[in-house]
MMTF fields as JSON, N, C-alpha, C and O atoms, coordinates in Angstrom:
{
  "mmtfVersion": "1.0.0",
  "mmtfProducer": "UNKNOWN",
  "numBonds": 435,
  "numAtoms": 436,
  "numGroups": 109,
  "numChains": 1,
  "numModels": 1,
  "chainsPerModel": [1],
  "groupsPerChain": [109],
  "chainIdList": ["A"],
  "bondAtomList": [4, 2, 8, 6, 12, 10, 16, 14, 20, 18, 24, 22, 28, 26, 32, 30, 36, 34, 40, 38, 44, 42, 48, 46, 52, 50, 56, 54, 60, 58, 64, 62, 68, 66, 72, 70, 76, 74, 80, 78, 84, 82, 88, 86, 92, 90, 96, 94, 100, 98, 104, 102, 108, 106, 112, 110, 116, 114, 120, 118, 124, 122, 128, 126, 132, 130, 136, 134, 140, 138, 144, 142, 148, 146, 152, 150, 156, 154, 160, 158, 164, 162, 168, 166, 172, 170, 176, 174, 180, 178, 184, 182, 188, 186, 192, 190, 196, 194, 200, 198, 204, 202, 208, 206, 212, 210, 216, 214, 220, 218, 224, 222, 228, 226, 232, 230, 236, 234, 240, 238, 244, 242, 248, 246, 252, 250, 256, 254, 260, 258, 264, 262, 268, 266, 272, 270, 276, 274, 280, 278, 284, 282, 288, 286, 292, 290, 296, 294, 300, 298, 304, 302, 308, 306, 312, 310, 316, 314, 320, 318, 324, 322, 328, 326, 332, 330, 336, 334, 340, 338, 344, 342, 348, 346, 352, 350, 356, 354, 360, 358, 364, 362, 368, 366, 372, 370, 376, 374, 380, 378, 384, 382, 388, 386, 392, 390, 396, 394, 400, 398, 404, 402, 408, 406, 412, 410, 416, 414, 420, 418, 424, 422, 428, 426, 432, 430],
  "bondOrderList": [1, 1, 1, 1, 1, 1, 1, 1, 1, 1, 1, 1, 1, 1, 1, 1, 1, 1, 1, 1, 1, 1, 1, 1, 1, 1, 1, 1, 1, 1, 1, 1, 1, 1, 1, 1, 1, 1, 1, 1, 1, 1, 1, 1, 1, 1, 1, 1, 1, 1, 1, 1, 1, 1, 1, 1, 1, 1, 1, 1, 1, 1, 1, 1, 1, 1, 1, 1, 1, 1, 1, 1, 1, 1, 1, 1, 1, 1, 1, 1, 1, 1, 1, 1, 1, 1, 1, 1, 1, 1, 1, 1, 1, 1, 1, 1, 1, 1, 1, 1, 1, 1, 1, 1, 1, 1, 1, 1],
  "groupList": [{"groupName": "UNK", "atomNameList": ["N", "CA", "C", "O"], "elementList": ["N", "C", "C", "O"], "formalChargeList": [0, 0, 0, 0], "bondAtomList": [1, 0, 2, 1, 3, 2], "bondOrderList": [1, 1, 2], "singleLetterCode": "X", "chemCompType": "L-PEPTIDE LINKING"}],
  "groupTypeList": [0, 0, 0, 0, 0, 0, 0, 0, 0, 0, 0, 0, 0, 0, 0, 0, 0, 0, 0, 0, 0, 0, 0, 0, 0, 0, 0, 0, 0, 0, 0, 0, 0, 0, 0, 0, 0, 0, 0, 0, 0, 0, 0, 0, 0, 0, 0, 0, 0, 0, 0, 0, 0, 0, 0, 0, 0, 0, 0, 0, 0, 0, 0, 0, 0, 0, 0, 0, 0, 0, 0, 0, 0, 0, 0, 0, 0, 0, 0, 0, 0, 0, 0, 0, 0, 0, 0, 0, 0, 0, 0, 0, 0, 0, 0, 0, 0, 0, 0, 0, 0, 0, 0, 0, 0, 0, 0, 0, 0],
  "groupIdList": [1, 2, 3, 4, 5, 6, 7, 8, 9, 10, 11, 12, 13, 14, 15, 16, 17, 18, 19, 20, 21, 22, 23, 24, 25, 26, 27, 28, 29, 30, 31, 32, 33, 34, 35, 36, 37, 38, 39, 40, 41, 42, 43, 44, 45, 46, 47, 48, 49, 50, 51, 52, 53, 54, 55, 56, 57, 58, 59, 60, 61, 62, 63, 64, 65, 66, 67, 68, 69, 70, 71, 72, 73, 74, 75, 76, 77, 78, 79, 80, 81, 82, 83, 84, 85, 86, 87, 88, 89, 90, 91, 92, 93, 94, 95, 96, 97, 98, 99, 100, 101, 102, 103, 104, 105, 106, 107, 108, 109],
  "secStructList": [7, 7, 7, 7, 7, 3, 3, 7, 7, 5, 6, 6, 5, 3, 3, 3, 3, 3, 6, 6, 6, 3, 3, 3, 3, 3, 3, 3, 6, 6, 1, 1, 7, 7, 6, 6, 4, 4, 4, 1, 6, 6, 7, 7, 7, 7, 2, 2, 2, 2, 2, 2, 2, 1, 6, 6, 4, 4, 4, 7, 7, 7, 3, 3, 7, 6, 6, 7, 1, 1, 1, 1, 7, 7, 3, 3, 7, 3, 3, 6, 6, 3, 3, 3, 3, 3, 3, 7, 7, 6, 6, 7, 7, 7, 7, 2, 2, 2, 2, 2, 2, 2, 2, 2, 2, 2, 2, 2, 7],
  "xCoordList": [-26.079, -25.551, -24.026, -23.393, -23.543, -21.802, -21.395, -21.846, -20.108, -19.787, -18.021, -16.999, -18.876, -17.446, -18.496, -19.537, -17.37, -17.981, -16.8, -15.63, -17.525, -16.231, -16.29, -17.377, -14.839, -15.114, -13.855, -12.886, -14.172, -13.158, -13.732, -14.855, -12.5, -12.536, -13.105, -12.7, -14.088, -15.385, -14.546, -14.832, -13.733, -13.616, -12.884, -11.781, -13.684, -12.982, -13.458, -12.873, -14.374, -14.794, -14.611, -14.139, -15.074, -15.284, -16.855, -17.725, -17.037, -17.648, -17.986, -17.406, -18.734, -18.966, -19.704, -20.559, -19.784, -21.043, -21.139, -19.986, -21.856, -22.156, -22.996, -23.454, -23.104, -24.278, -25.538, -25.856, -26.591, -27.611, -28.724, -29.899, -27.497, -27.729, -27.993, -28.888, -26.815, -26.832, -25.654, -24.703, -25.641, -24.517, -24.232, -25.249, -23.287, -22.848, -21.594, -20.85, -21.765, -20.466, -20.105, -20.897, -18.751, -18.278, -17.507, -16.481, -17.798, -17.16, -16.4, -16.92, -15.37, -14.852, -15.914, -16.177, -16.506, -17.186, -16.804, -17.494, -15.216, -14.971, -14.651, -14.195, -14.857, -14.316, -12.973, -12.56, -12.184, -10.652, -10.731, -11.552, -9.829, -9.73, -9.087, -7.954, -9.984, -9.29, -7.886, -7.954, -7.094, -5.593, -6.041, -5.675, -6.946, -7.106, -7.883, -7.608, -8.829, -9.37, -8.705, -9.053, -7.662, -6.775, -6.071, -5.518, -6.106, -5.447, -6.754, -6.666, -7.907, -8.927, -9.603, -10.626, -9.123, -9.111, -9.35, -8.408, -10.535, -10.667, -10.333, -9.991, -10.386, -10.505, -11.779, -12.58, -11.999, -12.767, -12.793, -11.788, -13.68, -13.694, -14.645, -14.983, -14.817, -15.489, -15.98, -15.573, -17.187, -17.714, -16.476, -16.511, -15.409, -14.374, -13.596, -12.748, -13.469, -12.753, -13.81, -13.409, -15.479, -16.153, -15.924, -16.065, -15.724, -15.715, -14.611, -14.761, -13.822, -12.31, -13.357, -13.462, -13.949, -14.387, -16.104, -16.57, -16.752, -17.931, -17.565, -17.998, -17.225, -17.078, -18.034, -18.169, -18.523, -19.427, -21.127, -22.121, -20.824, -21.756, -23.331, -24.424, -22.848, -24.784, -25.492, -26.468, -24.811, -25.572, -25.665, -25.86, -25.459, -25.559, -27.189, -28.213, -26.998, -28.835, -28.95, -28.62, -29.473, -30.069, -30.9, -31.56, -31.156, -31.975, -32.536, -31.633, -33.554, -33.963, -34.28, -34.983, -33.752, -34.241, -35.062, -34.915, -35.933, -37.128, -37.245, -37.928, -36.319, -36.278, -34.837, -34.227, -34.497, -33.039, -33.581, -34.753, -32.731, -32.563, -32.471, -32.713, -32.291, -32.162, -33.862, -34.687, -34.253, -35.69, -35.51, -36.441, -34.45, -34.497, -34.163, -33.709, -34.616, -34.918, -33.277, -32.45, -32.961, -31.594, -31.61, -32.302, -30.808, -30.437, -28.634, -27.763, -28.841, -27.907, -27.195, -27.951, -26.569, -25.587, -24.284, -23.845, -23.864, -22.328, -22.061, -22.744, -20.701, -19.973, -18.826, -18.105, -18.507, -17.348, -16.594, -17.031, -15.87, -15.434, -15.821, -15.159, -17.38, -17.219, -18.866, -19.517, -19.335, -20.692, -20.71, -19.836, -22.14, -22.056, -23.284, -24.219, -23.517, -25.24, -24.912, -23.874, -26.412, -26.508, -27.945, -28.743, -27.617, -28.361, -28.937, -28.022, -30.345, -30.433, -29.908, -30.18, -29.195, -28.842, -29.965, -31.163, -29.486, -30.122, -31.133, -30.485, -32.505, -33.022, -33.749, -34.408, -33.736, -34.093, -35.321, -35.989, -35.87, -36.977, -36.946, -38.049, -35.868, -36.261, -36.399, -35.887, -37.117, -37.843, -36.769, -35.737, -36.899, -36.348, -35.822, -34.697, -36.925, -37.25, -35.78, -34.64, -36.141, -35.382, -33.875, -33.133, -33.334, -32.108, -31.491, -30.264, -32.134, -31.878, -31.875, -30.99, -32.327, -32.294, -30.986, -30.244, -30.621, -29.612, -28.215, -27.282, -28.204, -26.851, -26.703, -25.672, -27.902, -27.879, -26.935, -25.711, -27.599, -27.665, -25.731, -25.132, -25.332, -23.689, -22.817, -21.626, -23.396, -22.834, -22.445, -21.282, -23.489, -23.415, -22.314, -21.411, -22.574, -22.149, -20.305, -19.606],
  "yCoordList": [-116.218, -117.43, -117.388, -116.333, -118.456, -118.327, -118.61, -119.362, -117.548, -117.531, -118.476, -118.425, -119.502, -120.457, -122.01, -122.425, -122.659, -123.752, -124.564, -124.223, -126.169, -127.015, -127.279, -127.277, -127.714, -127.478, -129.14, -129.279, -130.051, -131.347, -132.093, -132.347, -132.277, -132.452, -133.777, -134.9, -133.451, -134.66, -135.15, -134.315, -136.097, -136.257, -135.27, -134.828, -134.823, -133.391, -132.024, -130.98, -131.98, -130.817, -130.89, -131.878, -129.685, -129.1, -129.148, -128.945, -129.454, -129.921, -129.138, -129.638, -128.055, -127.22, -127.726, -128.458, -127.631, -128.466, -127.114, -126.84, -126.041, -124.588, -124.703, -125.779, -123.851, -124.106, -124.032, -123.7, -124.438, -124.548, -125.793, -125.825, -126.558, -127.97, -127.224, -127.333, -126.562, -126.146, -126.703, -126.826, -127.115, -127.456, -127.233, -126.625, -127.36, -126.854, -127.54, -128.119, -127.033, -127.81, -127.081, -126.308, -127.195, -126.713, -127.451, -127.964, -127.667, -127.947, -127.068, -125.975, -127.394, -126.995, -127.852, -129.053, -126.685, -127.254, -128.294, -129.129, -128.098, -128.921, -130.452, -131.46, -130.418, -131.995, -132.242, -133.378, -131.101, -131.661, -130.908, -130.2, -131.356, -130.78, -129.447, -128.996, -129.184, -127.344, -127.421, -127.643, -127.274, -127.031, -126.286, -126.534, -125.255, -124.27, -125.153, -125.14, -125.912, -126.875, -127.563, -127.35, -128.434, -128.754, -127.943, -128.566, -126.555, -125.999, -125.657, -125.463, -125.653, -125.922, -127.21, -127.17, -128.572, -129.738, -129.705, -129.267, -130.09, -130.165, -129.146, -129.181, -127.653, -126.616, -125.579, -125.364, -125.034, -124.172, -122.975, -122.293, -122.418, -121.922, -120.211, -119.98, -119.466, -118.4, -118.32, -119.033, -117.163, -116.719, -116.371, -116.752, -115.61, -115.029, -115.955, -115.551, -117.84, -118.241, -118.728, -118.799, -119.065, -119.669, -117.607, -117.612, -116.897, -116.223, -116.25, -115.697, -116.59, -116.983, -117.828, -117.397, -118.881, -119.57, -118.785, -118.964, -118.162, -117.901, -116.051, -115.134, -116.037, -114.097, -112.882, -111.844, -113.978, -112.354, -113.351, -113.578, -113.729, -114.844, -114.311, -114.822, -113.034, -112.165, -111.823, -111.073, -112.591, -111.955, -113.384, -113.438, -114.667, -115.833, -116.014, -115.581, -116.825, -117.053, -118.418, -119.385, -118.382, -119.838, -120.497, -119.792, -122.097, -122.554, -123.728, -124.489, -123.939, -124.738, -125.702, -125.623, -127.133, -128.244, -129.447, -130.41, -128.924, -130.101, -130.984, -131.069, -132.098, -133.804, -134.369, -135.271, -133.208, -133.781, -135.365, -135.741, -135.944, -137.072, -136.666, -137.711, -135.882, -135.276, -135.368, -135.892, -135.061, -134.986, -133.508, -133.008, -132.697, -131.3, -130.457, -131.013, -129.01, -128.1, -127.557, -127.139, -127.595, -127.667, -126.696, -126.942, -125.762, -124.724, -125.118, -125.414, -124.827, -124.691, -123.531, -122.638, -123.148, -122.035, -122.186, -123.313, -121.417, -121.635, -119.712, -118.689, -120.097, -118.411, -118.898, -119.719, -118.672, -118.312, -120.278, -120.986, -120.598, -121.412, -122.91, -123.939, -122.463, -123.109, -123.447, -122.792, -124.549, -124.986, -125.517, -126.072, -125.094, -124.921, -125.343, -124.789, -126.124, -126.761, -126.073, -125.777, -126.007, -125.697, -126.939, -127.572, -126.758, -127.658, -128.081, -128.008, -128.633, -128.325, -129.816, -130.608, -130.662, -131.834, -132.944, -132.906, -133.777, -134.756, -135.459, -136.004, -135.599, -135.87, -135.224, -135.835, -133.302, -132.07, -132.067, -131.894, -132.229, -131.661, -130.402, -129.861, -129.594, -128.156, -127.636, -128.131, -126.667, -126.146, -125.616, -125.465, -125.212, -124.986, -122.924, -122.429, -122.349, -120.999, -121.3, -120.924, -122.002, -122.063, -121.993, -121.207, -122.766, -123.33, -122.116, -122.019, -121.3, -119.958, -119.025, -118.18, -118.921, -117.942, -118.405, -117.459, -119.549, -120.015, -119.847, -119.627, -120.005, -119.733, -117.887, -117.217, -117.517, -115.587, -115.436, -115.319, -115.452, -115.646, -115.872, -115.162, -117.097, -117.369, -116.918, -116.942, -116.258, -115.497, -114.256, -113.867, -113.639, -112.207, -112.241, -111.418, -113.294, -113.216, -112.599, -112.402],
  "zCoordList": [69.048, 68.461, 68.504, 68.486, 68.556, 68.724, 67.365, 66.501, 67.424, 65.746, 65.482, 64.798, 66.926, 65.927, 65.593, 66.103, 64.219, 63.798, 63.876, 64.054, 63.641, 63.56, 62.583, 62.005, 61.807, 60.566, 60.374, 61.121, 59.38, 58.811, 57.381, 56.945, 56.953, 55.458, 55.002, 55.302, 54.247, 54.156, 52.65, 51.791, 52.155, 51.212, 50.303, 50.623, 48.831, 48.369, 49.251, 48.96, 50.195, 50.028, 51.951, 52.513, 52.667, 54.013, 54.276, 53.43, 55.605, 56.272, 57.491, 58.454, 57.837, 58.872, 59.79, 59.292, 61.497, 62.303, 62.65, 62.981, 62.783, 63.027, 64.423, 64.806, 64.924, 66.25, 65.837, 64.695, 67.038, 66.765, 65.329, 64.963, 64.995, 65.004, 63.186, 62.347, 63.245, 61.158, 60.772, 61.545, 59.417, 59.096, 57.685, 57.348, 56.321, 55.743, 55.812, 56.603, 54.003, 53.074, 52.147, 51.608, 51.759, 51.035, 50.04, 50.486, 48.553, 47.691, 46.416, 46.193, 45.669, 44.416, 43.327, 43.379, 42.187, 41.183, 40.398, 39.813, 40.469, 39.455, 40.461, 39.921, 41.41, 42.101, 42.453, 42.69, 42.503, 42.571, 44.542, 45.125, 44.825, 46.378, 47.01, 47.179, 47.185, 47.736, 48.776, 49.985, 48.295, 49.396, 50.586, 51.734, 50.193, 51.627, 52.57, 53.77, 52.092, 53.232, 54.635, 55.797, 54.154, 54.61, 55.815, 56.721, 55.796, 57.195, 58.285, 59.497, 57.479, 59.102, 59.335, 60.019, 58.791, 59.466, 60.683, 61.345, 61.434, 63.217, 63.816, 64.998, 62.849, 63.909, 64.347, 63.437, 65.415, 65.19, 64.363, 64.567, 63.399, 62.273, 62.884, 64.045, 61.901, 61.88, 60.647, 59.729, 60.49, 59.418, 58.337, 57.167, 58.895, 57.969, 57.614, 56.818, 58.055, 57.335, 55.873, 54.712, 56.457, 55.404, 53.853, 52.63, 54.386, 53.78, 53.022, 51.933, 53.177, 52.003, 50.739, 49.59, 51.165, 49.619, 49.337, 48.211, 50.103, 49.921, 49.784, 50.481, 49.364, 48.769, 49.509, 50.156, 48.812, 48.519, 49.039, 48.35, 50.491, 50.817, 50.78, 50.537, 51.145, 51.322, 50.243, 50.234, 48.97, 47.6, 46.732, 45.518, 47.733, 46.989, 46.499, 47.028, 45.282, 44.959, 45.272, 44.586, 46.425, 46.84, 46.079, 45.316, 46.027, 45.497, 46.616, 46.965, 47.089, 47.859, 47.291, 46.284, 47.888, 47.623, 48.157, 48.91, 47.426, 47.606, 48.266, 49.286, 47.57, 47.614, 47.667, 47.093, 48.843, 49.567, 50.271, 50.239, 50.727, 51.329, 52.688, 53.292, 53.432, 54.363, 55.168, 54.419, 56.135, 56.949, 57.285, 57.917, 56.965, 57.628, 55.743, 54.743, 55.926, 55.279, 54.583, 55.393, 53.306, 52.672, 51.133, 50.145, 51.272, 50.256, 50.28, 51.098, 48.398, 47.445, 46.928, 47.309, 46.525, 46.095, 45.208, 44.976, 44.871, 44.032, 44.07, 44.051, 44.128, 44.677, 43.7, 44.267, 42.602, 42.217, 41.95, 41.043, 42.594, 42.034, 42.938, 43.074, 43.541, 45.201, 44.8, 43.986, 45.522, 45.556, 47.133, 47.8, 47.467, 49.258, 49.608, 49.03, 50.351, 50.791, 52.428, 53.018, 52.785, 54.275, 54.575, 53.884, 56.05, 56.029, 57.25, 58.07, 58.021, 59.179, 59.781, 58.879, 61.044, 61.661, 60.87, 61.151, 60.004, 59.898, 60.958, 61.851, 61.11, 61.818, 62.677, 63.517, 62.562, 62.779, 62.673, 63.692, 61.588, 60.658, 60.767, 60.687, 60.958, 60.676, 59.105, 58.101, 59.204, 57.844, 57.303, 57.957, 55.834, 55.311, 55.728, 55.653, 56.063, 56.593, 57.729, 57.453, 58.922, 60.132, 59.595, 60.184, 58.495, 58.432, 57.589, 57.608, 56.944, 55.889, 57.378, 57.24, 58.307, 59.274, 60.2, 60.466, 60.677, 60.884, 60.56, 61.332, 59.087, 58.664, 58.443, 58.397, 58.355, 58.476, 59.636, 59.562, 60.605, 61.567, 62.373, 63.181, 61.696, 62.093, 61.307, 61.618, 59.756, 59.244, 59.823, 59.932, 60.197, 60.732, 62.003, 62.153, 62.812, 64.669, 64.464, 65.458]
}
């Protein structure tokens, strides 16, 4: 898997398009807008930049959700001062299993 993503600022929060049709967001809990966002605007990204807001990413406690709006398979998390959805391409139907192996997966590369 290739370990770059594109990454642009959805509003308050970041916006990852990862390969293999995963994607992922990144917000501040409290709703105000992360400054660090702002310097990977439209760039290609790595695991080590999502690792600046996701810490300690391999010990997050996921929570899968159900009755996303989404047609593809979507887990939840919060790391510290950060809340993060992953998620498989709208219109995917990939499972929820596929999209947790996915982001392993571009984490690690």
């Amino acid at each position: 898997m290739s370990r770059w993503g594109m990454a642009r600022l959805d509003g308050s929060g970041l916006e990852i398009q990862c390969p293999q049709r995963l994607w992922m967001d990144i917000r501040r809990l409290d709703g105000r807008v992360e400054p660090g966002f702002a310097r990977l605007d439209g760039k290609e990204i790595t695991a080590r930049d999502i690792g600046l807001f996701l810490q300690d990413w391999r010990a997050l406690a996921w929570t899968r959700m159900e009755n996303s709006d989404l047609s593809s398979g979507q887990w939840m998390a919060q790391a510290g001062d950060y809340r993060t959805n992953i998620y498989g391409d709208p219109g995917s139907s990939m499972w929820h299993e596929e999209v947790m192996d996915l982001y392993r997966r571009f984490m690690d590369a």
